[in-house]
mmCIF file of the N, C-alpha and C atoms, coordinates in Angstrom:
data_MODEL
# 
_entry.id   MODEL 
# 
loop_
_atom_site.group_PDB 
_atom_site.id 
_atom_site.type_symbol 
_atom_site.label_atom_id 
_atom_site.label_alt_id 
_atom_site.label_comp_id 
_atom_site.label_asym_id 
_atom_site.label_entity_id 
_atom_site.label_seq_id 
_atom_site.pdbx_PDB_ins_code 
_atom_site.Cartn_x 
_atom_site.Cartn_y 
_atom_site.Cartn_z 
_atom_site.occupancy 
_atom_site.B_iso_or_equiv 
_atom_site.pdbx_formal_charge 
_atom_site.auth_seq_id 
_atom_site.auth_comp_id 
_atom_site.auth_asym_id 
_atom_site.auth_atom_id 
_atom_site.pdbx_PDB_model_num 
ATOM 1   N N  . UNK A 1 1  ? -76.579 123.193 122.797 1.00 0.00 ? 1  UNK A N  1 
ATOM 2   C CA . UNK A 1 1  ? -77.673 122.307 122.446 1.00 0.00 ? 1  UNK A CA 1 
ATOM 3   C C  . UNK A 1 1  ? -78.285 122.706 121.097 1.00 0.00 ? 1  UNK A C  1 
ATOM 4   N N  . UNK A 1 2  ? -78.841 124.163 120.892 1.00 0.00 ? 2  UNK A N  1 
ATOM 5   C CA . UNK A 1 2  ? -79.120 124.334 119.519 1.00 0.00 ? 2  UNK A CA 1 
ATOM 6   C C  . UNK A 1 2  ? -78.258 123.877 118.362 1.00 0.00 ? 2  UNK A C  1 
ATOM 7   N N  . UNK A 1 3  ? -76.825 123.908 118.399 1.00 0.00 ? 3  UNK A N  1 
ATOM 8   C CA . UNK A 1 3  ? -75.813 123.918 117.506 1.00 0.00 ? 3  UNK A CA 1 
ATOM 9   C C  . UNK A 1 3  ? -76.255 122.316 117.251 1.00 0.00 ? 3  UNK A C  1 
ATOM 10  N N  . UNK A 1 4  ? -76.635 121.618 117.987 1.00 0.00 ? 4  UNK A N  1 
ATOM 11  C CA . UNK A 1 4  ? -76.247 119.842 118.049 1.00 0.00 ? 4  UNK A CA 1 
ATOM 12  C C  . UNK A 1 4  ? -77.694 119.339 117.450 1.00 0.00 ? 4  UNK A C  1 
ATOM 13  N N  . UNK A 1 5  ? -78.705 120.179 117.553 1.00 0.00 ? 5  UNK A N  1 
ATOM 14  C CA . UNK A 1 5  ? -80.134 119.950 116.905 1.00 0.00 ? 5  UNK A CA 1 
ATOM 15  C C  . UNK A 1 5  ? -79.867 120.826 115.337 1.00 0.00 ? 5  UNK A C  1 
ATOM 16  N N  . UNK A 1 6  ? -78.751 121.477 115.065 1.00 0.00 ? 6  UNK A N  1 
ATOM 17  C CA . UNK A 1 6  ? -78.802 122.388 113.795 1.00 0.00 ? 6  UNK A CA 1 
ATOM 18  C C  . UNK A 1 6  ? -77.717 120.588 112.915 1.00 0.00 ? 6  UNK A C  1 
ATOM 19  N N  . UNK A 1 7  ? -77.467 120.660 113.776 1.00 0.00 ? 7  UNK A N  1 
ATOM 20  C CA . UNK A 1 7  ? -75.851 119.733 113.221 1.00 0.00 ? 7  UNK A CA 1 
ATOM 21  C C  . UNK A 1 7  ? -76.773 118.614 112.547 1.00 0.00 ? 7  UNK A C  1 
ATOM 22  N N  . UNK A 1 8  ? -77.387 117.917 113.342 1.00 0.00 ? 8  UNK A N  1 
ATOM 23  C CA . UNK A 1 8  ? -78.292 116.449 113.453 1.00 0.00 ? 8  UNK A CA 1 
ATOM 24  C C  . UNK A 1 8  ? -79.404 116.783 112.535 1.00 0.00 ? 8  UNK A C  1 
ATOM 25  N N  . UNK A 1 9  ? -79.969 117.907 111.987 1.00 0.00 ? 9  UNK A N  1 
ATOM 26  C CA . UNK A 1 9  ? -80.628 118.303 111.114 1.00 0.00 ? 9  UNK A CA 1 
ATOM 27  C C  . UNK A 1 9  ? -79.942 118.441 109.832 1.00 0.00 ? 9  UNK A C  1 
ATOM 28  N N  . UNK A 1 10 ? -78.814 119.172 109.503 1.00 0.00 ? 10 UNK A N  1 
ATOM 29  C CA . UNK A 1 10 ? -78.351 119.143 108.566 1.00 0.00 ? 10 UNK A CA 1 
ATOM 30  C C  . UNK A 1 10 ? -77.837 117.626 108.121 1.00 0.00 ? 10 UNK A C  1 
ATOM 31  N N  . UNK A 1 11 ? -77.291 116.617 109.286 1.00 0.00 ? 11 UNK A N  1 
ATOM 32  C CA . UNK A 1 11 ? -77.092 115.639 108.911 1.00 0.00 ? 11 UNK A CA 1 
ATOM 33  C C  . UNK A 1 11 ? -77.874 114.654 108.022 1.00 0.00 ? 11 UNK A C  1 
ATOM 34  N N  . UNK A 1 12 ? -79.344 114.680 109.023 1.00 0.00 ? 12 UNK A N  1 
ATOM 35  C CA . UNK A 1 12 ? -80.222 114.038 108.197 1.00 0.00 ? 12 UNK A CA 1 
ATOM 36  C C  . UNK A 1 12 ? -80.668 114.431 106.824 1.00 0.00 ? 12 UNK A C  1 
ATOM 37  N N  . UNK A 1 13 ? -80.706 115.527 106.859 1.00 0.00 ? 13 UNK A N  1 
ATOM 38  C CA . UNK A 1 13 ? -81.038 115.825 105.233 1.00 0.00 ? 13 UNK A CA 1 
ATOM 39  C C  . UNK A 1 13 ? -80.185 115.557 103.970 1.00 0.00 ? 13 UNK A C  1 
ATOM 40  N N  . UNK A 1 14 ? -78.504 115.452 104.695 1.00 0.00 ? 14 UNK A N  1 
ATOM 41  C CA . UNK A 1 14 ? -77.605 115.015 104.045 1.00 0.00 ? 14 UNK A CA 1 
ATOM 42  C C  . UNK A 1 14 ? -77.321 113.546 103.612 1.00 0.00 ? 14 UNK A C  1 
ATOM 43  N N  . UNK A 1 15 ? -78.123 112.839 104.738 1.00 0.00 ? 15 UNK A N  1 
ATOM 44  C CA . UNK A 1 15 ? -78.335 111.663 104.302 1.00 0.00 ? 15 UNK A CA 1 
ATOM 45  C C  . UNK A 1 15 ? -79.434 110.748 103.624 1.00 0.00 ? 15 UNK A C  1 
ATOM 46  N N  . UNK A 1 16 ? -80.310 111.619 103.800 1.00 0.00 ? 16 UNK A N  1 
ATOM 47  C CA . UNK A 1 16 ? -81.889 111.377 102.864 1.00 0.00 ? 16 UNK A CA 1 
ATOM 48  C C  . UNK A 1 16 ? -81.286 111.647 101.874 1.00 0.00 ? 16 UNK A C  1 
ATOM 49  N N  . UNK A 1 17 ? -80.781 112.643 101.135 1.00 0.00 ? 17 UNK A N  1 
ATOM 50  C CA . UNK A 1 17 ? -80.656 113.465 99.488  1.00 0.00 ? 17 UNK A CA 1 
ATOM 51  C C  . UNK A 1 17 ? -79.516 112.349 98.903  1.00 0.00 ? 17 UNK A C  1 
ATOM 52  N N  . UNK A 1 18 ? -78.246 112.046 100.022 1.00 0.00 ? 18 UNK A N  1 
ATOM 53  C CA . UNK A 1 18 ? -77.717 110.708 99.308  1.00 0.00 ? 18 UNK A CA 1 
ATOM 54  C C  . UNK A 1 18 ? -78.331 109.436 99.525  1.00 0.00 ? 18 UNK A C  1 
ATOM 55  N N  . UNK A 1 19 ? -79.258 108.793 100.223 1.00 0.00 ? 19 UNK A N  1 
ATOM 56  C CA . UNK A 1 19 ? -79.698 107.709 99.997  1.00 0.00 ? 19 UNK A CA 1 
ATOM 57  C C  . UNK A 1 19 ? -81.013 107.888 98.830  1.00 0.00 ? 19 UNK A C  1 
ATOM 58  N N  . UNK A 1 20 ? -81.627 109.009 98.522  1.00 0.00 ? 20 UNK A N  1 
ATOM 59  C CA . UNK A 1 20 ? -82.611 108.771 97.526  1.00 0.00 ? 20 UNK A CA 1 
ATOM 60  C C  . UNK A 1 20 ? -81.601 109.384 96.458  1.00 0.00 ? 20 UNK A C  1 
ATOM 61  N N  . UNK A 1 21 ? -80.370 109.759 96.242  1.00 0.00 ? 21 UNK A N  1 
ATOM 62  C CA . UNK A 1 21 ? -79.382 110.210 95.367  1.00 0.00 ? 21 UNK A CA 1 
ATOM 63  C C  . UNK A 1 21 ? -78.735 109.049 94.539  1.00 0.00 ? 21 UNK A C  1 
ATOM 64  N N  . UNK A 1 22 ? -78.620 108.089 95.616  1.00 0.00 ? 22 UNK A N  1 
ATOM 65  C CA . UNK A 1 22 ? -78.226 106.404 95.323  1.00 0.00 ? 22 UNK A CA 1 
ATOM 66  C C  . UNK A 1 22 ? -78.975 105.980 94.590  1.00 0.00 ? 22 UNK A C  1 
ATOM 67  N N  . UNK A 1 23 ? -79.899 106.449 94.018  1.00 0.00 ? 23 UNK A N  1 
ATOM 68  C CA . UNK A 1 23 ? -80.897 105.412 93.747  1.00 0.00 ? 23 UNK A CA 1 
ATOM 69  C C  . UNK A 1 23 ? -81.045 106.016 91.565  1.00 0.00 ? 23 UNK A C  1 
ATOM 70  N N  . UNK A 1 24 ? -80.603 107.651 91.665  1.00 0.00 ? 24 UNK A N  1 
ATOM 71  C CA . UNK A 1 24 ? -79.998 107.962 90.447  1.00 0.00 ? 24 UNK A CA 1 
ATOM 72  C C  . UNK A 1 24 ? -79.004 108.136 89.880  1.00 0.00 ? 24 UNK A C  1 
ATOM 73  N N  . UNK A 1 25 ? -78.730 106.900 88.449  1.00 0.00 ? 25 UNK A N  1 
ATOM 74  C CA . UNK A 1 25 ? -77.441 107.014 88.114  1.00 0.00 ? 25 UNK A CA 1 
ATOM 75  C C  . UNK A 1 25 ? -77.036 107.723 87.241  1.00 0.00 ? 25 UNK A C  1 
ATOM 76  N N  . UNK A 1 26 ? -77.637 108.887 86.845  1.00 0.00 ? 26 UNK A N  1 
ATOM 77  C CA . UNK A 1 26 ? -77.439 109.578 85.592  1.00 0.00 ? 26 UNK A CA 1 
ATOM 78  C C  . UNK A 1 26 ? -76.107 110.332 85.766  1.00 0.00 ? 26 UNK A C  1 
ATOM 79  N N  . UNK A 1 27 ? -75.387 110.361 84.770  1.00 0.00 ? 27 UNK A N  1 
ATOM 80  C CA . UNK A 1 27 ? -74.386 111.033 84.389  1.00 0.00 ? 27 UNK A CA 1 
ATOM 81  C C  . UNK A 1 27 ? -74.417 113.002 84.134  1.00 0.00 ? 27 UNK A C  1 
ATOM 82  N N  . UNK A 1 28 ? -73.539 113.251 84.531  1.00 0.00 ? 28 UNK A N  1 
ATOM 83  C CA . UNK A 1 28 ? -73.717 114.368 84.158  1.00 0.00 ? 28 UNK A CA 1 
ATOM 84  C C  . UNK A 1 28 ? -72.053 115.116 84.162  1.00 0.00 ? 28 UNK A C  1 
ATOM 85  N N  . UNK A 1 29 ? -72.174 116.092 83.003  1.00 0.00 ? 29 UNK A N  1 
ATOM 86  C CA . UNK A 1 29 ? -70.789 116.730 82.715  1.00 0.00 ? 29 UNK A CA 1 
ATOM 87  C C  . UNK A 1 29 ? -70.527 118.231 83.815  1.00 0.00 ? 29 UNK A C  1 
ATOM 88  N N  . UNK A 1 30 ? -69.710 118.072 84.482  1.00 0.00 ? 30 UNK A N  1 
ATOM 89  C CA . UNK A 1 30 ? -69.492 118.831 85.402  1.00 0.00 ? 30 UNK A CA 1 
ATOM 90  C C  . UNK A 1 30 ? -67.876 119.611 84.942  1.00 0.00 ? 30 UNK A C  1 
ATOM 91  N N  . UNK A 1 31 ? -68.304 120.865 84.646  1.00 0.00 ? 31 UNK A N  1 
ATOM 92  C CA . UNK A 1 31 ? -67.010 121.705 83.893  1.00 0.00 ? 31 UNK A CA 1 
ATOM 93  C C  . UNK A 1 31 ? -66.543 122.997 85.461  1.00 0.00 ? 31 UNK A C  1 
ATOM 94  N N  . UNK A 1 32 ? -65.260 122.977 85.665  1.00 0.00 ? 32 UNK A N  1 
ATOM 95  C CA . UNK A 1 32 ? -64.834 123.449 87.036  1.00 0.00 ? 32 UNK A CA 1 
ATOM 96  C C  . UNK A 1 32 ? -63.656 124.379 85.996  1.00 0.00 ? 32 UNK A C  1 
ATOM 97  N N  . UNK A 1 33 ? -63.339 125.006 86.667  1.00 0.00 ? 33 UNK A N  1 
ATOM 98  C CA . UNK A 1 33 ? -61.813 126.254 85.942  1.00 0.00 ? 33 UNK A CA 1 
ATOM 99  C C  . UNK A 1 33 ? -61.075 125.273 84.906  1.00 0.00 ? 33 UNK A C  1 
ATOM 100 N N  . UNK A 1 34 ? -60.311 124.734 85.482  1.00 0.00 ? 34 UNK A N  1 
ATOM 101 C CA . UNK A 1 34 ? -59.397 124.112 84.331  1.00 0.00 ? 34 UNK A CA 1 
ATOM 102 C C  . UNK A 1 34 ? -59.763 123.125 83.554  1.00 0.00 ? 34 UNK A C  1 
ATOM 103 N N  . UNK A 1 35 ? -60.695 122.327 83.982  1.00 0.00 ? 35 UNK A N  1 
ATOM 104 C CA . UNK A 1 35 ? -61.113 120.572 83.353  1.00 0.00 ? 35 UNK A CA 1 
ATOM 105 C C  . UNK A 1 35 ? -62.603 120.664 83.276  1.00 0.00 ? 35 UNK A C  1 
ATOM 106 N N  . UNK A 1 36 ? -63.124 119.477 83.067  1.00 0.00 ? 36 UNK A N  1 
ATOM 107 C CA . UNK A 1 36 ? -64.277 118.783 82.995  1.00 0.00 ? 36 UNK A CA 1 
ATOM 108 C C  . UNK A 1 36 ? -64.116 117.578 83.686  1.00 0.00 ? 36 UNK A C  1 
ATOM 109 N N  . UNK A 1 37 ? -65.104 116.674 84.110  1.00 0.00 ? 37 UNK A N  1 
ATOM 110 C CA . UNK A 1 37 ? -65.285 115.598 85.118  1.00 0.00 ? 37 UNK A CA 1 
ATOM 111 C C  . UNK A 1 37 ? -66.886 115.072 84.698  1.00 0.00 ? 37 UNK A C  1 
ATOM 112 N N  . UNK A 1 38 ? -67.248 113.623 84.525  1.00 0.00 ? 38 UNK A N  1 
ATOM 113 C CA . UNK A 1 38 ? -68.163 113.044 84.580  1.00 0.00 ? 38 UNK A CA 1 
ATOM 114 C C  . UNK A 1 38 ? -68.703 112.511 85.971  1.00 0.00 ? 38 UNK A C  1 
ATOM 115 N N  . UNK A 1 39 ? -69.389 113.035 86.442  1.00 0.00 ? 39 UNK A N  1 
ATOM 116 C CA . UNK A 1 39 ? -69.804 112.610 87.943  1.00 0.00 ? 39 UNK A CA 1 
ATOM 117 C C  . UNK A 1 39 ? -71.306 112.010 88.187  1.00 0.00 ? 39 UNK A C  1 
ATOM 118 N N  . UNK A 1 40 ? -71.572 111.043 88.851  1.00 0.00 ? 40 UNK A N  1 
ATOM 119 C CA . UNK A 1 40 ? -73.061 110.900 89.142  1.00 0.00 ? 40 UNK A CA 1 
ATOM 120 C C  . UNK A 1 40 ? -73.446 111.926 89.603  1.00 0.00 ? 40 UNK A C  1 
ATOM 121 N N  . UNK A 1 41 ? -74.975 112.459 89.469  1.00 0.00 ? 41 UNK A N  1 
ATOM 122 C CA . UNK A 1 41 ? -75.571 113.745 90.085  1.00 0.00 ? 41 UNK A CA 1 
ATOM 123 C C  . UNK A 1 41 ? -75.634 113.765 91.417  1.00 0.00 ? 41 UNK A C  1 
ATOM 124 N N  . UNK A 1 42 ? -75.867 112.492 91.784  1.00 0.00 ? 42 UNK A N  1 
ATOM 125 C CA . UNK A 1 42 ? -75.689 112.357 93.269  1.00 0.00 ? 42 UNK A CA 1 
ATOM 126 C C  . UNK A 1 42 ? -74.923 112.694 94.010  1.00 0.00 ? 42 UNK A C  1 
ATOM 127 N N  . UNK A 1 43 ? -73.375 112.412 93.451  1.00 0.00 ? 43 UNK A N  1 
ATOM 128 C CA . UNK A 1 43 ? -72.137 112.296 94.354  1.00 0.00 ? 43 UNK A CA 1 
ATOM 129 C C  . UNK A 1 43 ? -71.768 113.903 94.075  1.00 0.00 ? 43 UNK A C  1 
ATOM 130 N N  . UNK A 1 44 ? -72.326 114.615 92.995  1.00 0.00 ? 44 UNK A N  1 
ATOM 131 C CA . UNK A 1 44 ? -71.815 115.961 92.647  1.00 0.00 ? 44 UNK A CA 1 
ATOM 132 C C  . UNK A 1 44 ? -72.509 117.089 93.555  1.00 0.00 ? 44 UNK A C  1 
ATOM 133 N N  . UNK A 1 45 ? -73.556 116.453 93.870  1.00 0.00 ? 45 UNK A N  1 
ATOM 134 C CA . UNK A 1 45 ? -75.044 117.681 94.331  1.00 0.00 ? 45 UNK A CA 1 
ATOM 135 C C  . UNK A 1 45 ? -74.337 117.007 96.086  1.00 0.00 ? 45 UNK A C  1 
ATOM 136 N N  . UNK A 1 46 ? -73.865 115.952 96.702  1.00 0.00 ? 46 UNK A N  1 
ATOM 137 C CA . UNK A 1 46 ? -73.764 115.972 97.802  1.00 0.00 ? 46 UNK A CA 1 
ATOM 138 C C  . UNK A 1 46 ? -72.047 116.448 98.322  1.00 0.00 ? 46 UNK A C  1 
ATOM 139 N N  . UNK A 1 47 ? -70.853 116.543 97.512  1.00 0.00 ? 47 UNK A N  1 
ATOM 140 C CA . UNK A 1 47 ? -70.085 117.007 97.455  1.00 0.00 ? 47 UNK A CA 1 
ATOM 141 C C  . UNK A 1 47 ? -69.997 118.771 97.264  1.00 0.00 ? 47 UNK A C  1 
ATOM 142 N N  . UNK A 1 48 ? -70.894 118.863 96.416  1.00 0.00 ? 48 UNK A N  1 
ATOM 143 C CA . UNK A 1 48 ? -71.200 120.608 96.575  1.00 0.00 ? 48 UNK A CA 1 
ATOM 144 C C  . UNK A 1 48 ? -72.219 121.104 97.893  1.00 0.00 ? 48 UNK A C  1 
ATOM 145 N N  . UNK A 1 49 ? -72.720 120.164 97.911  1.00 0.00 ? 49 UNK A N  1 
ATOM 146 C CA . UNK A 1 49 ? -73.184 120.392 99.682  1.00 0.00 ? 49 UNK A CA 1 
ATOM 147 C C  . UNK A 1 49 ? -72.767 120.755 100.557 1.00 0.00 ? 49 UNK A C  1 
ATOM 148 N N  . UNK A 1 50 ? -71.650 119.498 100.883 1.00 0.00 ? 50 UNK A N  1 
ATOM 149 C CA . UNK A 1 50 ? -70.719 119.479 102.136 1.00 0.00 ? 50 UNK A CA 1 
ATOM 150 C C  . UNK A 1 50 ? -69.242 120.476 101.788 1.00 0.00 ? 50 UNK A C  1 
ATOM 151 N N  . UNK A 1 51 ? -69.426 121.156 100.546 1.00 0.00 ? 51 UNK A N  1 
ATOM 152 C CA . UNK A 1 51 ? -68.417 122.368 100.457 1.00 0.00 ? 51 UNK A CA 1 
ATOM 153 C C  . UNK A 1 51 ? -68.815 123.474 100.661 1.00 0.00 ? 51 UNK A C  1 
ATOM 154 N N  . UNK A 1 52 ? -70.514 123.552 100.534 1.00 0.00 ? 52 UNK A N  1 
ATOM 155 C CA . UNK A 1 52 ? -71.082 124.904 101.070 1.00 0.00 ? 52 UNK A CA 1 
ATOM 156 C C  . UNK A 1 52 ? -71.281 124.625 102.529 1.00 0.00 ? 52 UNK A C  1 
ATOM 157 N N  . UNK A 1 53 ? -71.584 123.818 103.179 1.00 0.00 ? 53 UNK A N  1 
ATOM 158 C CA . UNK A 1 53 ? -71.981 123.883 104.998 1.00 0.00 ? 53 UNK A CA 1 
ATOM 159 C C  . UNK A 1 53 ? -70.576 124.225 105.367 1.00 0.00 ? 53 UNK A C  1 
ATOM 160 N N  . UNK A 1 54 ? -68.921 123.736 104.325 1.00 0.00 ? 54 UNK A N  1 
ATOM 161 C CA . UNK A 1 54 ? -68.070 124.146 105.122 1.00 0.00 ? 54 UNK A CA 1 
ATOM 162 C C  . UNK A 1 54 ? -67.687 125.585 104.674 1.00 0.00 ? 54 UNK A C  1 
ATOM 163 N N  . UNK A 1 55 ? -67.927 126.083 103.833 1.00 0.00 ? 55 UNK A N  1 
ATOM 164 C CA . UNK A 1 55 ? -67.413 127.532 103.533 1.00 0.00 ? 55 UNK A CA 1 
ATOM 165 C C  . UNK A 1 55 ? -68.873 128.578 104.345 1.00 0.00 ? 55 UNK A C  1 
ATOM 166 N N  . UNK A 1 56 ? -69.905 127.908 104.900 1.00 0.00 ? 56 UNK A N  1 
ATOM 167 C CA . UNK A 1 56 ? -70.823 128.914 105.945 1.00 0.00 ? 56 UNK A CA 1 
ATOM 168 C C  . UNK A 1 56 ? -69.829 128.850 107.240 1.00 0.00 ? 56 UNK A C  1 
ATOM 169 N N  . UNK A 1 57 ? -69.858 127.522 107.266 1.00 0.00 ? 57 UNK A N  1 
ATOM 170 C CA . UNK A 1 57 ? -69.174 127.765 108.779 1.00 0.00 ? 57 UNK A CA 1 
ATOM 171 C C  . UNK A 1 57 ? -67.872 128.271 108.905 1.00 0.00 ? 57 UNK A C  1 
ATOM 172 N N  . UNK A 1 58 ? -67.291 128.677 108.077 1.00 0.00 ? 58 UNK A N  1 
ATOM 173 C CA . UNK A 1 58 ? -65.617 129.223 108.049 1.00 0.00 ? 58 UNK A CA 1 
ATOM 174 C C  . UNK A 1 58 ? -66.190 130.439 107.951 1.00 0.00 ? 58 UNK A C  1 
ATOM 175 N N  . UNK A 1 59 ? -67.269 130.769 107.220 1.00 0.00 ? 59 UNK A N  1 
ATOM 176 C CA . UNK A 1 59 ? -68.030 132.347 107.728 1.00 0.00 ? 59 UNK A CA 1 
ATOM 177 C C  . UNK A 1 59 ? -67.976 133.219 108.459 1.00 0.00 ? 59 UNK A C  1 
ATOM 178 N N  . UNK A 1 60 ? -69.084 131.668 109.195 1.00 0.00 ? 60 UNK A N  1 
ATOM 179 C CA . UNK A 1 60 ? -69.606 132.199 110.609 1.00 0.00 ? 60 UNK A CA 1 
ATOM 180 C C  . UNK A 1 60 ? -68.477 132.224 111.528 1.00 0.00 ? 60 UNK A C  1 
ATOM 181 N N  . UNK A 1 61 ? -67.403 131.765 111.566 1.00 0.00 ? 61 UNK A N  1 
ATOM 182 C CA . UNK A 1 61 ? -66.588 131.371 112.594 1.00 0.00 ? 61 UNK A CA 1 
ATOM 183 C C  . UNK A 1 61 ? -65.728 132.966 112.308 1.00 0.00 ? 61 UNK A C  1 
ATOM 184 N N  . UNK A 1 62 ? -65.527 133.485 111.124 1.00 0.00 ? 62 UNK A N  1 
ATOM 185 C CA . UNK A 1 62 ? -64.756 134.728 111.046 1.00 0.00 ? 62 UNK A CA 1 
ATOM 186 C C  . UNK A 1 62 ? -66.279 136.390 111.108 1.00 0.00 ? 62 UNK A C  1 
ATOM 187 N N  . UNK A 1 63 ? -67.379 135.676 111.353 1.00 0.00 ? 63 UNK A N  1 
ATOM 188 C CA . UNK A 1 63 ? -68.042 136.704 111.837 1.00 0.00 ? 63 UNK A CA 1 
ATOM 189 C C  . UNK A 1 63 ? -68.511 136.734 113.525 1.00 0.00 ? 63 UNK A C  1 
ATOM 190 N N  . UNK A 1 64 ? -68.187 135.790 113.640 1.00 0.00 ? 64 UNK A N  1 
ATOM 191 C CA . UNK A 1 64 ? -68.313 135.677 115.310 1.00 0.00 ? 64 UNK A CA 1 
ATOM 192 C C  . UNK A 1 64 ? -67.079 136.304 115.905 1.00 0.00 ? 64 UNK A C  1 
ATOM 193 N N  . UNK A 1 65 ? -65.902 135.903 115.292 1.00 0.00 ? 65 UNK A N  1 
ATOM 194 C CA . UNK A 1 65 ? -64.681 136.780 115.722 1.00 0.00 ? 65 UNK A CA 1 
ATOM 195 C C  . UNK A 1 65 ? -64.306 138.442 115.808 1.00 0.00 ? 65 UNK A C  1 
ATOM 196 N N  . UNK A 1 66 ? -65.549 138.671 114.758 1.00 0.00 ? 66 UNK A N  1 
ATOM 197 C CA . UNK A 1 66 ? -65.018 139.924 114.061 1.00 0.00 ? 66 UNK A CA 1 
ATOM 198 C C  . UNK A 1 66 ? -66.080 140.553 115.505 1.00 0.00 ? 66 UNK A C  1 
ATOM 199 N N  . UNK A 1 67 ? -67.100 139.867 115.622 1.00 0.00 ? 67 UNK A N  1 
ATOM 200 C CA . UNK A 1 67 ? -68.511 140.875 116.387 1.00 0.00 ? 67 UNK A CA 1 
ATOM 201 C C  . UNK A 1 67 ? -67.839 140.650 117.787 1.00 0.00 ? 67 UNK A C  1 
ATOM 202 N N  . UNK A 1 68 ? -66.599 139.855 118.428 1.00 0.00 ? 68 UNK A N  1 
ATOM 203 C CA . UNK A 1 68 ? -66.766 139.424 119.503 1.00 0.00 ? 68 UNK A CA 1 
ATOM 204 C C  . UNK A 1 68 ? -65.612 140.843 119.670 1.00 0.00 ? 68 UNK A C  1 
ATOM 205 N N  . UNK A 1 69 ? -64.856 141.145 119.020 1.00 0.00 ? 69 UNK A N  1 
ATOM 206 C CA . UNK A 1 69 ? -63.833 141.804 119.030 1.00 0.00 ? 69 UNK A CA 1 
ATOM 207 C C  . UNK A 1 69 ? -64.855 143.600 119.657 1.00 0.00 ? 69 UNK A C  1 
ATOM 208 N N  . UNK A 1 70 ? -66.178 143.561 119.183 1.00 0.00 ? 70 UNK A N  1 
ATOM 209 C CA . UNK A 1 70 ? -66.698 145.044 119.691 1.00 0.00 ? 70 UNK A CA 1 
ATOM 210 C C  . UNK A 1 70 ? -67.267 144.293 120.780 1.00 0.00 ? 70 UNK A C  1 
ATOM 211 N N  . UNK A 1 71 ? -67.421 144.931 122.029 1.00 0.00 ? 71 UNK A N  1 
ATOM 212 C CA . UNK A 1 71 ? -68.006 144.533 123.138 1.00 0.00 ? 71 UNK A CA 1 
ATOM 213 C C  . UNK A 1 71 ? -69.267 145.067 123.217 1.00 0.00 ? 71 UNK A C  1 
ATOM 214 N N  . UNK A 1 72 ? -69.285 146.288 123.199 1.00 0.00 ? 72 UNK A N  1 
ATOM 215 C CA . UNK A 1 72 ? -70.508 147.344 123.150 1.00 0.00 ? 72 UNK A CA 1 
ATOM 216 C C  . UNK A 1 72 ? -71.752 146.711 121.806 1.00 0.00 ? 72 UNK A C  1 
ATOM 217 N N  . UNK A 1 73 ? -71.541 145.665 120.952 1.00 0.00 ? 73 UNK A N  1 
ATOM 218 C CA . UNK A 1 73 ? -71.837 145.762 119.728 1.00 0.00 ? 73 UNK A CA 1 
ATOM 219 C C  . UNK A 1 73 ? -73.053 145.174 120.246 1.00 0.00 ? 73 UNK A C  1 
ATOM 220 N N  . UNK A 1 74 ? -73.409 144.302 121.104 1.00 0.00 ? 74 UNK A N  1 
ATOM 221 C CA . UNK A 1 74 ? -74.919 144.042 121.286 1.00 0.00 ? 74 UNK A CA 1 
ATOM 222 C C  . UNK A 1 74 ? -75.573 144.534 122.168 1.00 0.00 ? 74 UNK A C  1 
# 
């Protein structure tokens, strides 16, 4: 149940920041290792979003493994 009130929270905020994100069209130069890319700020700031909630949870999922592996650990 917590996980599904964490989930539904992150959702909404993900969808407030792109619907008031929609609403700015400014351009902006976005430089990555090899290239450059012109992206709305919107679509850039909610794409770097949803690449950080997934690189926490690939985290958490290899620190839950690691703590589950000691028994004694809590």
């Amino acid at each position: 149940m917590k996980y599904l009130l964490i989930f539904l929270l992150v959702l909404a905020i993900f969808v407030i920041s792109v619907t008031l994100g929609a609403q700015n069209d400014q351009q902006v130069t976005f430089n990555y290792l090899l290239a450059q890319g012109e992206y709305r700020i919107s679509t850039l700031l909610a794409v770097l979003f949803c690449c950080g909630v997934c690189y926490r949870l690939a985290d958490l999922r290899s620190v839950l493994a690691a703590s589950s592996s000691f028994p004694g650990a809590r």
